[in-house]
N, C-alpha and C positions, 0 to 999 in steps of 0.2 A: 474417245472413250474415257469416261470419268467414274470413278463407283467409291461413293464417301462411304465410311466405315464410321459407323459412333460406336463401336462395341455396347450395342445396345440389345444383342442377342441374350446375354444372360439378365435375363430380368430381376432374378433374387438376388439376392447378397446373402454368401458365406456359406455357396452348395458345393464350397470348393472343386470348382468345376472350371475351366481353364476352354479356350477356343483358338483353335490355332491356325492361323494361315499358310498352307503349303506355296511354296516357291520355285522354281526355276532358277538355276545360277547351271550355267550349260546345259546340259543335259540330267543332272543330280539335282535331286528335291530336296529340300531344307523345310522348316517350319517357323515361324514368327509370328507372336501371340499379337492374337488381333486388339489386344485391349492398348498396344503401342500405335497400332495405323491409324492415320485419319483419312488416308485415302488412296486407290488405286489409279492409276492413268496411263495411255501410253504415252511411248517415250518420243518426244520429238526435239530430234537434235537441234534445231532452230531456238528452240529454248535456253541451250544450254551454252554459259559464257566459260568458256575457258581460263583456269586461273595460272600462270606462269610459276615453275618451279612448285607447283602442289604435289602434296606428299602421296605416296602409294595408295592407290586406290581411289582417290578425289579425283572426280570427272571434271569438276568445276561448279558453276553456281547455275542453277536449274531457276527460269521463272515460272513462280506457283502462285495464281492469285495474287499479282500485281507486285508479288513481293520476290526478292530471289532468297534462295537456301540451300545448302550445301549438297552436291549432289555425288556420290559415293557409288562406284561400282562393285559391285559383290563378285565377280566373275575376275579385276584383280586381286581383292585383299586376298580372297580366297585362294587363288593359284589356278582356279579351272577355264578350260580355253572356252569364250563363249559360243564357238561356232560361227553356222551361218546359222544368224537369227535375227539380222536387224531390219527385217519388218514387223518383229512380234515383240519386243523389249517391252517391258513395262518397269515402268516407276512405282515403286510402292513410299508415297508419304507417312514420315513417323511423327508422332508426338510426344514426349518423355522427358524427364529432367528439365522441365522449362523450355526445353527445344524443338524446333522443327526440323526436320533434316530428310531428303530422300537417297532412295536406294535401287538402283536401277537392277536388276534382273531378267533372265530370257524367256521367264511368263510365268503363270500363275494358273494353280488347280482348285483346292478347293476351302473350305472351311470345315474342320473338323471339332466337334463338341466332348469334351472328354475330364475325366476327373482327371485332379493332381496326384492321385495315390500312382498313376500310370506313368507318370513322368520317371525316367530315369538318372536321376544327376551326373554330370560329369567327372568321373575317377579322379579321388582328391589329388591324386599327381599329378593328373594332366589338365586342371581346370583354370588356375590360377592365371595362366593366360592365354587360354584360349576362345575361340571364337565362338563357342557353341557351351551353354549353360545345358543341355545332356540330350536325352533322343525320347522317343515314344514311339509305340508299334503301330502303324495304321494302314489296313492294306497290306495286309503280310509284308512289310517293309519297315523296318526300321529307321526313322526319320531324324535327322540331327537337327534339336532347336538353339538357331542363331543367338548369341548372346549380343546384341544389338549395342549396350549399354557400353560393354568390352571393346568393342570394335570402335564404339566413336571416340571411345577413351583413350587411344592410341593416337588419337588426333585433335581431339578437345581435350584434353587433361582435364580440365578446371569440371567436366562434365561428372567426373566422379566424386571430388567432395570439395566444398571451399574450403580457403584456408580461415580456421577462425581465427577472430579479429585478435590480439595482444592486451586491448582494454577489455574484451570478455574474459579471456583470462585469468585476467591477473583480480578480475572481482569475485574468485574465490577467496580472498579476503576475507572479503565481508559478509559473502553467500554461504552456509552450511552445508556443503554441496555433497558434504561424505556422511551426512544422515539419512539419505533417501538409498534406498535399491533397485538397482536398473537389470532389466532381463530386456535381451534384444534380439531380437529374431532375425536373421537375416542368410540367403544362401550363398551370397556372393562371398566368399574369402576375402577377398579383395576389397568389397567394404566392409565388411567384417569387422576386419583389422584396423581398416584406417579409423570407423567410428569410433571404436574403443580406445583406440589411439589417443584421438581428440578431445573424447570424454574424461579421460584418465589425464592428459595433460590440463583439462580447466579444473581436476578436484573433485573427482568422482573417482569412487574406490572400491562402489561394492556393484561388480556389473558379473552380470554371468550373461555370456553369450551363446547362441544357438543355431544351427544352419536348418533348421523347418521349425513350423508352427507345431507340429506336432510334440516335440522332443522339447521343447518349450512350457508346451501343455501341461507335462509330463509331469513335467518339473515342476510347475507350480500345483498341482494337485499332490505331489510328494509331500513339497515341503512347508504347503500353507493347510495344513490338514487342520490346526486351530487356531490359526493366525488371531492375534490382537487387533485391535480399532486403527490403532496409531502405528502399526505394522503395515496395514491395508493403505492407511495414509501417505506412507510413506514410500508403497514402491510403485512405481512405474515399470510396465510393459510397453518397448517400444516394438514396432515389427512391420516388415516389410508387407508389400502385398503378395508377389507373385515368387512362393513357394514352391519346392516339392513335397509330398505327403498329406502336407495340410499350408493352407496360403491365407495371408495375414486377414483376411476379411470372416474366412470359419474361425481360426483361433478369438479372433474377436470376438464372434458370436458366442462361443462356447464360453469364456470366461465372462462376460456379462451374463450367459444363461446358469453359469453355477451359483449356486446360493452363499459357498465362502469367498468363492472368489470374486463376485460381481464388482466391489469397490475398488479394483484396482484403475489402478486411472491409466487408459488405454491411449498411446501415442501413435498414431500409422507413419510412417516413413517410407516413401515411396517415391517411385518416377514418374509413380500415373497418375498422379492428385490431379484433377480436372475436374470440370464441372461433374461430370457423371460418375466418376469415381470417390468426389466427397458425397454425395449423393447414396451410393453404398456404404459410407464409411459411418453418415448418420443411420443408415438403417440397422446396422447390427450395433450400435450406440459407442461408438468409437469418440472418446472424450473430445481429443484433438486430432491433428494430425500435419503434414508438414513434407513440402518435395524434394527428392533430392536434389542437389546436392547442398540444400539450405541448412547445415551445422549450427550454423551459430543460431539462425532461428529456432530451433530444436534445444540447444542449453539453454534458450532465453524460457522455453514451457516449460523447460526443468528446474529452472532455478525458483519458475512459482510456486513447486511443488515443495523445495527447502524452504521458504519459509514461513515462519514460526505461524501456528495456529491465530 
């Protein structure tokens, strides 16, 4: 059994509407946004090579289409006993960050279509590292969505952001990099911080960050109420896609659909840039855009945006 997934169910871009795959990890259902799968299968242990001294939760390398990739059990990282369930295991394949990675689980229910006003985010105390980016109601059940990105980041570092290079850098020099204004949308803490980090170490000084599209929005309808030409020119919105409230694909819309705010020149930053998702990203006319954890690609858009007319 094979069942490919192109997150090809939401046909518009930026109805801020979100599609969630329910899971199986024991007996407890979880949720994982279908716009990361690329595919479902079951799980055959003959596929799977065992890697020596691999860390918590690594089953080993899974072959998927001639290729192998990293194969991760949910039912360790998590702590829940899987049961007796190994004739129904299924593999759910991911796609994000440039990566391919599977995740094995003890089955699968349904597809659920639903806004992001519904999503609940994870209590700023307990989010920064854990497993689960927040929950939603479906089913009279309260469902916790796996924070996917978090969980491989424990094991791929390099999966959350590169290091940018020292010769980018240090070409704040010669780049005017603290004329332009950066607004960055993003829900993760965790990159959050690190971007701003990064940004702020190459010479960028004027950044206000944001945890939804919405609070974002917000903001730039506040404070560009008669914004100048060369004001416009000069700031950049950068922002993630997959939000609570409002998710980087409607923010986009909406600020290309405002009449002062249209000119802002709109960055997406994300883990799901792929065929289909720049595909969305041109439809609500999103200037650029860029995957994670590609940084230094991303101050490279920026620094076109510093210079001189």
């Amino acid at each position: 059994m094979t069942t490919a997934l192109n997150s090809g169910i939401l046909l518009e871009s930026g109805t801020n509407e979100m599609e969630l795959l329910t899971v199986f990890v024991g007996e407890q259902a979880f949720g994982m946004n279908v716009a990361k799968v690329q595919s479902i299968q079951q799980y055959d242990a003959d596929r799977v090579t065992p890697l020596p001294d691999a860390p918590k939760g690594v089953a080993g390398m899974y072959l998927y289409r001639d290729k192998t990739i990293p194969l991760l059990d949910l039912s360790h990282i998590l702590d829940i006993p899987p049961g007796n369930t190994a004739d129904r295991e299924i593999i759910v394949v991911t796609e994000f960050n440039n990566s391919v990675n599977s995740f094995k689980v003890q089955g699968v229910k349904r597809i659920y279509r639903m806004s992001w006003t519904a999503f609940v985010p994870m209590d700023a105390m307990l989010e920064t590292d854990s497993c689960f980016t927040g929950s939603v109601h479906v089913d009279d059940t309260q469902i916790l969505v796996l924070d996917l990105e978090q969980i491989l980041s424990t094991i791929f570092p390099d999966l959350i952001l590169e290091e940018v290079a020292d010769e980018v850098i240090l070409q704040k020099e010669n780049i005017p990099r603290d004329e332009i204004e950066i607004l960055f949308a993003e829900d993760s803490p965790l990159m959050r911080k690190a971007v701003v980090k990064s940004l702020k170490k190459a010479g960028f000084i004027h950044i206000h960050d944001f945890m939804n599209g919405e609070l974002a929005l917000s903001f730039l309808r506040t404070h560009y109420q008669n914004p100048s030409a060369q004001k416009l020119r000069k700031t950049v919105l950068i922002t993630d896609i997959e939000m609570p409230k409002m998710d980087g694909l409607t923010l986009c819309r909406q600020v290309k659909q405002d009449a002062v705010l249209k000119d802002i020149f709109v960055i997406m930053f994300s883990s799901l840039i792929n065929k289909q998702m720049t595909a969305k990203c041109h439809k609500v006319r999103a200037d650029n855009y860029v995957t994670k954890p590609e940084t230094t690609e991303l101050i490279k858009m920026l620094d076109k945006r510093c210079r001189p007319d």
